[in-house]
DRENMAR-813170 format. One line per 8 residues: number of its first residue (from 1); their letters; for each residue y, z, x of C-alpha. Coordinates in Angstrom, 1 decimal. Layout:
BEGIN
NUM> a> Y:Z:X  ...
***
This chain:
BEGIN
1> xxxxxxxx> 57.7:8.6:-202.0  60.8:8.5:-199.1  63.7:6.6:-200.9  66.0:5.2:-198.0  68.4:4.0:-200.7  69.9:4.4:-204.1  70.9:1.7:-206.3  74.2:3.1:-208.4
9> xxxxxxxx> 74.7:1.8:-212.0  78.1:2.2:-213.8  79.4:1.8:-217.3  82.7:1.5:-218.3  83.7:-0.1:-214.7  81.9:-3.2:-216.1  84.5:-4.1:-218.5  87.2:-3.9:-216.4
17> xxxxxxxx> 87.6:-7.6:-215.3  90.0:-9.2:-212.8  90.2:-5.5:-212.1  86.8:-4.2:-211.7  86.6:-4.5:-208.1  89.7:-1.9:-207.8  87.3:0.3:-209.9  84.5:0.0:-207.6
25> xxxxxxxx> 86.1:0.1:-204.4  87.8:4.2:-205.3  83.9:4.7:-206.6  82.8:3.4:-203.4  85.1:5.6:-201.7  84.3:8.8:-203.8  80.7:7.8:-203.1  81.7:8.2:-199.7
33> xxxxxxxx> 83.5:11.3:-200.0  80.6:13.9:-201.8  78.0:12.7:-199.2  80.1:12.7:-196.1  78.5:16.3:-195.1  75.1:15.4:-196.1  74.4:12.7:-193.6  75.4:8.9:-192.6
41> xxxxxxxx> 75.0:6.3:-195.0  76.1:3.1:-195.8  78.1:2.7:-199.5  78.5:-0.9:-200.4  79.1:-3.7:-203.6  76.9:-6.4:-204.3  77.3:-8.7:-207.2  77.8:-6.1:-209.5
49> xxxxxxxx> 75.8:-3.4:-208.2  76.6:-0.5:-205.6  73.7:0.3:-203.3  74.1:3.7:-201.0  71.2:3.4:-197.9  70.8:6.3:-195.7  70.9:5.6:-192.1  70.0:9.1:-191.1
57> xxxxxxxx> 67.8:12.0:-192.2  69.2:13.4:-195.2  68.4:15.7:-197.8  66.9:13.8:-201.1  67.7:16.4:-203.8  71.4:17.5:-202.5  72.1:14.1:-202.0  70.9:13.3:-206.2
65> xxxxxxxx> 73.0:16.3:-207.2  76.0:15.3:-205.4  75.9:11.6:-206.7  75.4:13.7:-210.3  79.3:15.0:-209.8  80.7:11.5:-208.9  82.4:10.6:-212.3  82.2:6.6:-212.8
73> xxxxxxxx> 78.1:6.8:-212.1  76.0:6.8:-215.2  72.8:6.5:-213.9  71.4:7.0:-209.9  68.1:4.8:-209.3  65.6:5.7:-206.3  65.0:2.9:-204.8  62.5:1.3:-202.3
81> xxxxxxxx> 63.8:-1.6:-200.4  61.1:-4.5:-199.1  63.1:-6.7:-196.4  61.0:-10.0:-197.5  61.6:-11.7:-200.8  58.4:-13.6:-200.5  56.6:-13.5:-203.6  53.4:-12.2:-202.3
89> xxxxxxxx> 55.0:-9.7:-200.0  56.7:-8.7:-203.3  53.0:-8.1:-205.1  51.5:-6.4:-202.0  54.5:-3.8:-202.4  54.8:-4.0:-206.0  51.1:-2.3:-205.8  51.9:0.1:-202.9
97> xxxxxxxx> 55.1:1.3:-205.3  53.3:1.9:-208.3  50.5:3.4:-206.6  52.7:6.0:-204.7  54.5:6.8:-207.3  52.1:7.0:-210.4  48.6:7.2:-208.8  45.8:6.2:-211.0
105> xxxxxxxx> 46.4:7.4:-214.3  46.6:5.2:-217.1  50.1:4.5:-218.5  51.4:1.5:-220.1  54.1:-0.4:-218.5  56.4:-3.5:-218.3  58.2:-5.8:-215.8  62.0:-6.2:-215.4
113> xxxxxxxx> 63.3:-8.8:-212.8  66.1:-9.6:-211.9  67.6:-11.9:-209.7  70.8:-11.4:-208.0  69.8:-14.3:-205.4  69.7:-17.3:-208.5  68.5:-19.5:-205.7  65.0:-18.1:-205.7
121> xxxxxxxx> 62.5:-20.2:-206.8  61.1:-18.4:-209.9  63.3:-17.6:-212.8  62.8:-13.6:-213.8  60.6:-14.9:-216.7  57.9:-15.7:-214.6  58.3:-12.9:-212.2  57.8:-10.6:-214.8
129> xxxxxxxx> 54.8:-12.8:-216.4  53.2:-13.0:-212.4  53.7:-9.6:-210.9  52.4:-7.9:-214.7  49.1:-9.8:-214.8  48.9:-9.0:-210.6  49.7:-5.2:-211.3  47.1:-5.0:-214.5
137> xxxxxxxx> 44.2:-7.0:-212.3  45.1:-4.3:-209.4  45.4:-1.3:-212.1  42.5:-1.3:-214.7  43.9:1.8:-216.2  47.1:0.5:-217.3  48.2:-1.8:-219.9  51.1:-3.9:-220.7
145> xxxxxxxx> 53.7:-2.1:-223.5  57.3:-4.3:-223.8  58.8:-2.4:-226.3  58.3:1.3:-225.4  56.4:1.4:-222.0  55.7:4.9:-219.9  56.8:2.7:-216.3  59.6:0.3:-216.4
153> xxxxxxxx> 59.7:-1.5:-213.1  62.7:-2.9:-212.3  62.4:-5.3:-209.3  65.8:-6.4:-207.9  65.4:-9.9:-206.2  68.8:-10.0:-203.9  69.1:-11.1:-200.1  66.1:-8.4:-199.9
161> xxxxxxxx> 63.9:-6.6:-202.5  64.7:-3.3:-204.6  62.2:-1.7:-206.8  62.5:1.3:-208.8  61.4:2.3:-211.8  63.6:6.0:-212.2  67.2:6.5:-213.7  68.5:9.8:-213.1
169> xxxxxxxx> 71.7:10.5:-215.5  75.0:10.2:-213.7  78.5:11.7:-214.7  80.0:9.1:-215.9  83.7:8.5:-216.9  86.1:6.8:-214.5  86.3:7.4:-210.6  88.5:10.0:-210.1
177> xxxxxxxx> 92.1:8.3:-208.1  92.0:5.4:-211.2  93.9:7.0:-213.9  96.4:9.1:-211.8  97.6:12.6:-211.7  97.9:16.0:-213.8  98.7:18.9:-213.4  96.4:21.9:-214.9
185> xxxxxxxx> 97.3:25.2:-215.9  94.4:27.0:-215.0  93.8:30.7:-215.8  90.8:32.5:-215.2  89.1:31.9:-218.7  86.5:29.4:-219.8  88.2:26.7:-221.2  90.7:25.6:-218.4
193> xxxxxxxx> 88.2:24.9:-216.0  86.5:22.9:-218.6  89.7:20.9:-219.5  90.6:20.1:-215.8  87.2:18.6:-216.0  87.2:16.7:-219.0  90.6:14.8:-218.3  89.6:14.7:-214.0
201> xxxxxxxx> 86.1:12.6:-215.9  88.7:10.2:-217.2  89.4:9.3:-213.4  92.9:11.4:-213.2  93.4:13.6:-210.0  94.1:17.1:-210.5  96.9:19.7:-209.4  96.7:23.1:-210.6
209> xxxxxxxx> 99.3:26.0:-211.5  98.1:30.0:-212.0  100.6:32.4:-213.2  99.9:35.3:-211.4  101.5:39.0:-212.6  101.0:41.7:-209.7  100.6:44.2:-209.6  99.3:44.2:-213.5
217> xxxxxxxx> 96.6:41.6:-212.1  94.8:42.4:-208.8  93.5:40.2:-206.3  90.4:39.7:-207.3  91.6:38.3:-210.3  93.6:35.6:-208.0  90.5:35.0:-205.9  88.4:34.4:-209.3
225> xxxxxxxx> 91.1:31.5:-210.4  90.8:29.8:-206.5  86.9:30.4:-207.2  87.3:28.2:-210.3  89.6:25.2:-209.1  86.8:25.2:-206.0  84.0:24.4:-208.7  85.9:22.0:-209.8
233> xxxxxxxx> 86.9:20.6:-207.1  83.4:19.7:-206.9  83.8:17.0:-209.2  87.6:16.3:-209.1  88.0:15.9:-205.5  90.3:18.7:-204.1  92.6:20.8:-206.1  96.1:21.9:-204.7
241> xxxxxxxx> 96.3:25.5:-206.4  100.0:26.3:-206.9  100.0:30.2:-207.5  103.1:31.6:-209.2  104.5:34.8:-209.3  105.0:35.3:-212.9  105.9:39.3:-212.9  109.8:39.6:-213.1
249> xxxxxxxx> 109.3:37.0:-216.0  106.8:38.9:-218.2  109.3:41.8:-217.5  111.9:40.4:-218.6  110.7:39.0:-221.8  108.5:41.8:-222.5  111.8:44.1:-222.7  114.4:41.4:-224.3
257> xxxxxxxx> 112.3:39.8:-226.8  109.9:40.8:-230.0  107.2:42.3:-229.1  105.1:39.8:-231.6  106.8:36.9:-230.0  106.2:37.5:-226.3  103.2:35.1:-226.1  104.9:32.3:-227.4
265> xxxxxxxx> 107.8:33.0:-225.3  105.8:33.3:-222.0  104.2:30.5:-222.6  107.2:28.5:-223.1  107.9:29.5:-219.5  105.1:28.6:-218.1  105.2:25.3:-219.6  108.4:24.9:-218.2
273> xxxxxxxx> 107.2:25.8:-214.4  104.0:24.0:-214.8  106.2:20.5:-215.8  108.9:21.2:-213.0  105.6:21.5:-210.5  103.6:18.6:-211.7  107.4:16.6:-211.6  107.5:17.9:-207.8
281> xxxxxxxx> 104.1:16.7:-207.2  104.2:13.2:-208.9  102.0:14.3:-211.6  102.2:12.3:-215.5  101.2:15.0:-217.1  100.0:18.5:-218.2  96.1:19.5:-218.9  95.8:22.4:-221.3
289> xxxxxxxx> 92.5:24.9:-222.2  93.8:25.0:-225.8  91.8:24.3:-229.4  93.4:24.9:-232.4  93.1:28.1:-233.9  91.0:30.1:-230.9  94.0:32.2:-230.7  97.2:32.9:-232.0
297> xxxxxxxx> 99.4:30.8:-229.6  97.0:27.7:-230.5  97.6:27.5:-234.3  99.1:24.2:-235.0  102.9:26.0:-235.1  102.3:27.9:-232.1  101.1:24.9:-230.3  104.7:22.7:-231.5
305> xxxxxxxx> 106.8:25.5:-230.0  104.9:25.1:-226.4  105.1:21.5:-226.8  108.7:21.4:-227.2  110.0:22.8:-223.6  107.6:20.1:-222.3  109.4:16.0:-221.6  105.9:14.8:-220.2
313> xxxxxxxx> 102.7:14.0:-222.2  100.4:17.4:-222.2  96.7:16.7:-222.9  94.2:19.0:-224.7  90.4:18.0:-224.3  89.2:20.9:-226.2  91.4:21.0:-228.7  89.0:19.7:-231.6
321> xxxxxxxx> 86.1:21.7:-229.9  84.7:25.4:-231.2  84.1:28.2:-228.4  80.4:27.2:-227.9  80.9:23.6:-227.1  83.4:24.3:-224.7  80.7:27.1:-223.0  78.3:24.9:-223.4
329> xxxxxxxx> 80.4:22.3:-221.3  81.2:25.5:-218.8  77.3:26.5:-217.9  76.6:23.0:-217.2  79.6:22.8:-214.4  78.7:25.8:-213.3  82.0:27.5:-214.4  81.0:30.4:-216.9
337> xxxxxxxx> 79.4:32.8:-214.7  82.9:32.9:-212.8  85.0:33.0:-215.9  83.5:35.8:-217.3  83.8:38.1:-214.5  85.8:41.1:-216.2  88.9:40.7:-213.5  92.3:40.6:-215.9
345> xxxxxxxx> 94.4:37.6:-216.4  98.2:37.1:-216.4  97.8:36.3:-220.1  96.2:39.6:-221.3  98.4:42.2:-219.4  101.6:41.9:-222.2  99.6:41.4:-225.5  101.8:42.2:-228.8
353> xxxxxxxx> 99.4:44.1:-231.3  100.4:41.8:-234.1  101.3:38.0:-232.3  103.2:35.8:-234.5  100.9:32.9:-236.1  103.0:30.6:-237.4  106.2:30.9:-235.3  109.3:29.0:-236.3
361> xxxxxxxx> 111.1:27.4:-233.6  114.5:28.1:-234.2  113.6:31.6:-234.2  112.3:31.4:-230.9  115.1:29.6:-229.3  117.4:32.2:-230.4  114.7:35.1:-229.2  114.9:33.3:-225.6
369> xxxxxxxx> 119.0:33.5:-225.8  118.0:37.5:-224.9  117.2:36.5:-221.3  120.1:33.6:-220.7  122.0:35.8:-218.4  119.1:36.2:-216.0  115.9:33.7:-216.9  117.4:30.6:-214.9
377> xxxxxxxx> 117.2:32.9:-211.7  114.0:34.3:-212.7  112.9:30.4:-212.7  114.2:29.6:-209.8  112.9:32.4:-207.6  109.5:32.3:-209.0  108.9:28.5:-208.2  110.8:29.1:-204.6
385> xxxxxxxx> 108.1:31.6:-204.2  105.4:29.7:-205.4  102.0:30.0:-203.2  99.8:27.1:-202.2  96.5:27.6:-201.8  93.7:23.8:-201.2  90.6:25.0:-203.0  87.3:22.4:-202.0
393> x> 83.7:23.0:-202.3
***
């Protein structure tokens, strides 16, 4: 079968009222955006439903998995479009779909009409009763199952005539450009790339940060990171990458402060860049790998003493999750294989043996009054410095 169109179902979008159409005007245009290089087509709303017609050649299964990436789309239907809504040029083509698409075999099957056009002359009752008992006299190896059939033929009765009878599984979520901005701090592990995800499925745009520490880390390790904000970019939309050099800080910390603290401390800092950044950049928030307990600057204390540099909200979607959920999330973006390519991360370089667990604020603060004389200049030249790199699929 040569589908010239898909019919695109959403979810959430639907409960949206007065404001659905906003909803389904930044799908339309994200539609529009993951199959501008795969040919022309035409993106457009009708009474509740989008429809997406090619109007060139185009490739059928890059085209599927690209719709698969556009968050708001739960389910993709190939569809066959008849230009007549007369009822027997309906039947004639009713017969030609089933027969392309399912041959002779015997399968059980039911009806679904619907009428977008409520002007027709049959109600979807009868359409369903009449184009059954036309397809079982035309098909003596099929029979009629309501409740749990092996075909379901939807037939879409509008200003012309859409069958299909396939739902391919969309994203879901919210269109990315409905929820606003955040800003992720993405290292080259698994579960950043798979937060970024989760919170850019919930329709927010993304801006990234990387802490960078040469010449501890090397450039392949820099080039993994932009690797990882460009497979997600495949969903989000693009990524601004803002790459800071985090050296002189580690440094500085790593020789002023405890040794079992330095984790905490770091990561204090880079809270405090990635907020000034996503400030800069008009972003409402941070987006965090963390889950409690994974490590030892994500028990529940260490996670409060991060928290507290930070005046805007910072969101965790893995924070209730175990390691093989969120690498489970990670093969099926298509992120693991890159995250577990054995290049060092900013994070790893400056490792106390024995890192606090349970680490008591107070004691922190007056750990970070070590570096007063020379931090805010440390700060200051490392976001001054900071590199920008546009990572898109």
């Amino acid at each position: 079968m040569e589908y010239k169109a898909f019919l695109i179902k959403y979810a959430e979008i639907g409960t949206k009222g007065k404001n659905r159409y906003v909803f389904e005007d930044i799908l339309c245009k994200q539609i529009k955006q993951h199959l501008n290089s795969l040919g022309e087509f035409q993106i457009r709303r009708e009474y509740g439903r989008i429809f997406v017609e090619a109007e060139s050649a185009y490739d059928y299964e890059d085209t599927i998995e690209e719709l698969k990436k556009v968050f708001g789309i739960v389910g993709i239907c190939p569809v066959v479009v008849e230009e007549s809504t007369d009822f027997e040029t309906i039947k004639k083509a009713a017969i030609d779909y089933m027969k392309v698409c399912y041959g002779e075999k015997p399968f059980t099957f039911k009806v679904n009409a619907r009428r977008g056009n409520k002007s027709y002359p049959m109600k979807s009752m009868e359409i369903n009763s009449e184009l059954g008992h036309y397809l079982l006299e035309a098909f003596p190896n099929i029979k009629v199952d309501v409740h749990k059939p092996d075909v379901l033929l939807n037939v879409e009765i509008r200003d012309k005539v859409y069958f299909y009878s396939e739902t391919i599984k969309g994203a879901g979520g919210l269109p990315v450009g409905t929820n606003g901005k955040a800003m992720l701090l993405l290292s080259g592990g698994i579960d950043s790339p798979v937060a970024g995800y989760m919170i850019s499925k919930r329709g927010v745009e993304l801006e990234a940060v990387y802490f960078n520490a040469p010449p501890y880390t090397s450039e392949r390790a820099k080039q993994k990171v932009i690797d990882l904000a460009k497979i997600v970019s495949g969903f989000s939309g693009k990524i601004r990458l803002h790459i800071v050099n985090f050296t002189d800080i580690q440094l500085a910390i790593y020789e002023k402060c405890p040794h079992e603290e330095l984790t905490i401390i770091m990561r204090r800092y880079m809270m405090r860049i990635a907020e000034h950044l996503a400030k800069e950049n008009k972003c409402q928030a941070l987006i965090t790998g963390e889950s409690i307990g994974q490590v030892a600057s994500q028990t529940m204390q260490s996670l409060a003493c991060t928290n507290e540099v930070c005046t805007i909200p910072v969101f965790r979607p893995c924070i209730g999750m175990d390691k093989q959920e969120i690498i489970d999330i990670s093969e099926q973006i298509r992120t693991y294989e890159t995250s577990i390519l054995p290049y060092e991360d900013c994070c790893t370089i400056f490792v106390a043996k024995h890192p606090v667990t349970k680490p008591i604020l107070e004691v922190i603060k007056r750990s970070e009054e070590k570096l007063k004389d020379e931090i805010e200049d440390l700060v200051k030249t490392a976001i001054e410095t900071v590199e920008i790199v546009e990572a898109v699929i």
